[in-house]
N, C-alpha and C positions, 0 to 999 in steps of 0.2 A: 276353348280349345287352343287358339291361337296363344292364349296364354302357356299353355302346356298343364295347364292343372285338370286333366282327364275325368277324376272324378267329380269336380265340380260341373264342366262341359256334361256328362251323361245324364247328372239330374238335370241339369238345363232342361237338355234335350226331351229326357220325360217327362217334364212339365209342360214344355213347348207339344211335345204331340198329343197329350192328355188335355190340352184347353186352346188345341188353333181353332181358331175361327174359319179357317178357310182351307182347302185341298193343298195350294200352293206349301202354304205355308208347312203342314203336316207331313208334308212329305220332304222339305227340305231339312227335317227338324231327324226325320227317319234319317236321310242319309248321313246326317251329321252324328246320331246317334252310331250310326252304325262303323262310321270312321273314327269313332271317340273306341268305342268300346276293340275295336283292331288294333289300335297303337294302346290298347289297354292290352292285349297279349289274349283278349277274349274273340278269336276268331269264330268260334261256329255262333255265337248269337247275333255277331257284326253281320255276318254273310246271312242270317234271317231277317234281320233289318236290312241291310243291302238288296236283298232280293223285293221285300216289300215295297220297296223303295224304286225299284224299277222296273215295277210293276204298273207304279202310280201313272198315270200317263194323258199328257196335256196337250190342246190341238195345237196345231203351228201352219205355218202358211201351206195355203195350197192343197187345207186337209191334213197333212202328214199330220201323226203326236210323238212326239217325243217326252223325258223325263224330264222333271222337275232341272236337274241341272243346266238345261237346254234354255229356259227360259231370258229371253231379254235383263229381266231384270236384276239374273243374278253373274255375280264375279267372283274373280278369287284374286284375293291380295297378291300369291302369287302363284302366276302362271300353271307353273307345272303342278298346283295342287288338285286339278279337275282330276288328271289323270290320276292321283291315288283312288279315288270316287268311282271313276269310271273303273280300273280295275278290279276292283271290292264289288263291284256290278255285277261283271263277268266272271267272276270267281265264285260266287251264289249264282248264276245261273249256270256253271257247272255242277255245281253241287245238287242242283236240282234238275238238270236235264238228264234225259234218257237216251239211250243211242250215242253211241260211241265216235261217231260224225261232229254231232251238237256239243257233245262234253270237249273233243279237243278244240272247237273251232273256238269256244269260248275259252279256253285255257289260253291257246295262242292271243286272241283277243286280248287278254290280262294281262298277259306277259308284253305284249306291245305298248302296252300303258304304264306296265312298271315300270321299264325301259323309259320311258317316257318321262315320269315321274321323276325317276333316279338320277338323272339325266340333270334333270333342274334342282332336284337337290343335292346333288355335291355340288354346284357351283353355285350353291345359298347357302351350305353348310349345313341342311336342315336337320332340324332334331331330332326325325321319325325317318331319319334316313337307315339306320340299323333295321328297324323296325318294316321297312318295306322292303328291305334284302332279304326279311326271314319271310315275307310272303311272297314274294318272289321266285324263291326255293319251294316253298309249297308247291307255287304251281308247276316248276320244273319238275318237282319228281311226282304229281300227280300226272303229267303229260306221259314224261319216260315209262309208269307204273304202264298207261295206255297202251303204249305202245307196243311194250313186252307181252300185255296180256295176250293168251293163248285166242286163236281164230275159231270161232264156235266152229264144229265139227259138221257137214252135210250130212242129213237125214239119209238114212239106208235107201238106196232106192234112186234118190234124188235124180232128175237127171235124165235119169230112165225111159223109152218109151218101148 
């Protein structure tokens, strides 16, 4: 991926989660599949890899787990690319949350990483920088859609004693 050659990077990645040997691994191979296949323009099966992905969930001090990107032993070349991961996170777990509460608080979530992301790459140049403004924009106007939505109406009655 770091190469930019997308499709070469997703078979990787299918190869990598079809024969890891270990949890770590499997799931780091998910996230990356699932950030190959977004800067591929394939967002809904990114955001099912995304979601799988941080699902997966590994112990850390103290008891707490966290996801595979949490772990000691992984990095990023640079900086601000957690946050494209981290955002693709929260944007499947919008997509799959319920309640109206849970879907913006993870939209805002995304958008404070895209921000984030964005942030570090225009001052890297990055080459998936287009590509994270148009998911960025998704989640703005999934947020706005939110927010316009009509207030379910109280039950006749309701209230009442």
């Amino acid at each position: 991926m770091s190469l930019g050659d997308l499709d070469r990077a997703v078979r990787d990645y299918q190869v990598s989660i079809a024969t890891a040997g270990d949890s770590e691994l499997h799931a780091l191979a998910t996230w990356g599949l699932a950030v190959a296949l977004a800067r591929m323009g394939n967002l809904p099966e990114a955001l099912q890899h995304a979601f799988a992905a941080s699902r997966l969930q590994f112990p850390g001090p103290d008891g707490a787990t966290s996801t595979a990107l949490d772990l000691p032993s992984v990095y990023f070349a640079a900086a601000h690319e957690i946050h494209y991961y981290r955002a693709l996170g929260y944007m499947a777990e919008a997509v799959q949350a319920e309640g109206k509460g849970v879907v913006r608080a993870a939209l805002e979530a995304a958008l404070e990483h895209w921000g984030r992301y964005l942030q570090g790459a225009r001052a890297t140049g990055d080459r998936y920088l287009d590509n994270a403004r148009h998911q960025e924009l998704w989640c703005r106007r999934r947020l706005d859609a939110l927010e316009r939505a009509p207030r379910p109406a109280k039950a006749a009655g309701a209230g009442r004693r």
